[in-house]
N, C-alpha and C positions, 0 to 999 in steps of 0.2 A: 734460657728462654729469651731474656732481654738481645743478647746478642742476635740471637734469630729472625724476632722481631726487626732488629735494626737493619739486618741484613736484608730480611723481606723490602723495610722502605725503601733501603739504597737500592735497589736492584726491579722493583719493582711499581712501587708508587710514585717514586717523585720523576720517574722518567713519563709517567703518564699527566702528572699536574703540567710536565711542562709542554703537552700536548695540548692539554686544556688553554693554555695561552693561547694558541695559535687564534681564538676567535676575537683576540684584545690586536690583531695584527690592524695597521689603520687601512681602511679598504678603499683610500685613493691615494696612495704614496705610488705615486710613478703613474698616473691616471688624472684623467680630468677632474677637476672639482667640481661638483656642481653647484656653482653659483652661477646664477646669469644676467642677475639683477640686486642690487644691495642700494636698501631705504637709510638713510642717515637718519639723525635726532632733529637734525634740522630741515629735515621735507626734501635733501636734495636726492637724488638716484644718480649711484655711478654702475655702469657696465663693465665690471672687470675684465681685464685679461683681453683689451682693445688695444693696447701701445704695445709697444716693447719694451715694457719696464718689469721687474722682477716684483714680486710682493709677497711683503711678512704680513704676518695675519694672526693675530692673535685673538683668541677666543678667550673670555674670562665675564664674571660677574661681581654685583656689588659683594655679597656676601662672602670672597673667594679669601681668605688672607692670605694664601699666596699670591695671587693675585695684583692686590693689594703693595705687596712687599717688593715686587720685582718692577715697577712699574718705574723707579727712576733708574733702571738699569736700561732697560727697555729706551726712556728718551735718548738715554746717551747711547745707544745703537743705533735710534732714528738720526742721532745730530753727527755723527762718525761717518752714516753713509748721506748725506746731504747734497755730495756731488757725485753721487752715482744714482742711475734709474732703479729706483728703487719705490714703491710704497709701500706705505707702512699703514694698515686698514686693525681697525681692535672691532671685533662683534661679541655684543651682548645679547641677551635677552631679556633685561632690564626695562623697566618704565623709563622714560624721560625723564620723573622725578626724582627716581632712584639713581640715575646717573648723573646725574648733578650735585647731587648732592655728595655722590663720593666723588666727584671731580674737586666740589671744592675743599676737600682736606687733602688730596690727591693726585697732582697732576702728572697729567697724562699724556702728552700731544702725540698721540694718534690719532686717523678719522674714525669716529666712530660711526657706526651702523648698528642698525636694529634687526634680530633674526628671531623669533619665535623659538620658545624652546621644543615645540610640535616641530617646526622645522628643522632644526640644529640636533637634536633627535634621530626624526626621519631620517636624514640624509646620510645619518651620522657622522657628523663631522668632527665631534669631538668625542676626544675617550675618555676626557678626563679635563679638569680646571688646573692651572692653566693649561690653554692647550695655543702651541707654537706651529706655523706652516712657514715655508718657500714656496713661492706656488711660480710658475715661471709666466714668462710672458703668452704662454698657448695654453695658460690655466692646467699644466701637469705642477701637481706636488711634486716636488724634487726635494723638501723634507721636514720630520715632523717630531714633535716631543709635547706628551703632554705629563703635566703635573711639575709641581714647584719645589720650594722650600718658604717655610717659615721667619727662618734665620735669613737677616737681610745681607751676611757676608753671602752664605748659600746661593743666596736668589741671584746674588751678581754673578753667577756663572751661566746664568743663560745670554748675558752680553756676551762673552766669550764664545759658546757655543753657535750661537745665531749668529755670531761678526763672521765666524772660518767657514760655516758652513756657505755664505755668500758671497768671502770672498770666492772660494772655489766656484761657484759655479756664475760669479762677474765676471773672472780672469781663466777661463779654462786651461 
């Protein structure tokens, strides 16, 4: 009977769980982002996707520890690509207060912006904390990863990750 059962799952349930994925698929990878407008901490507004520069985009919050954890891995992939068009934009949906305050155990030098989580929701931009984009210079995702690692060896694989996946698409 066990074996039965087992055979049932292999053959029949988990080929449909992994149908059930299909709705975690991200529904702007290779599509416009919709941003059109993004509020910073400090009152300025920038208009993405006006240059021709490429942009990482990181989505995270205070409470994230992953988040948290990956976040000096993260500088030294903003400081490696320094001489290429590149920016590098972090959205929360954090108070001002709460973002300072993990700033200052935590540095971070990305620009930060403000998104509502009504927003960042809606639009669904993220599937998950942390969440990583390439968004190109005509605002299409070119690529995405969300969720981290704890373990701060771990977290340093999203600089690896995020460095190849730009260089390919700087140097076609």
């Amino acid at each position: 009977m066990k074996r039965f059962l087992l055979a049932y799952l292999i053959l029949f349930a988990l080929p449909k769980l992994s149908v059930a994925q299909d709705f975690l698929d991200y529904p702007w990878l290779n599509k416009r982002l919709p941003l059109d407008t993004l509020h910073s901490y400090e009152g300025d507004t920038l208009i993405p996707f006006q240059s021709d520069s490429i942009y990482v985009i990181n989505l995270w919050y205070a409470g994230c520890p992953p988040c948290l954890v990956e976040m000096p891995s993260l500088n030294k992939l903003k400081a490696d690509f320094t001489q290429e068009k590149v920016v590098f934009l972090a959205l929360s949906f954090n108070t001002e207060a709460d973002l300072k305050e993990v700033l200052e155990n935590h540095q971070f030098h990305f620009r930060h912006f403000h998104l509502s989580r009504d927003e960042i929701n809606q639009k669904r931009l993220s599937l998950g904390y942390p969440m990583h984009l390439i968004v190109d210079a005509n605002g299409i995702v070119r690529f995405q990863k969300s969720g981290g690692h704890t373990d701060p060896e771990k977290a340093q694989e999203i600089h690896q990750i995020i460095s190849n996946e730009l260089m390919a698409i700087l140097k076609p």
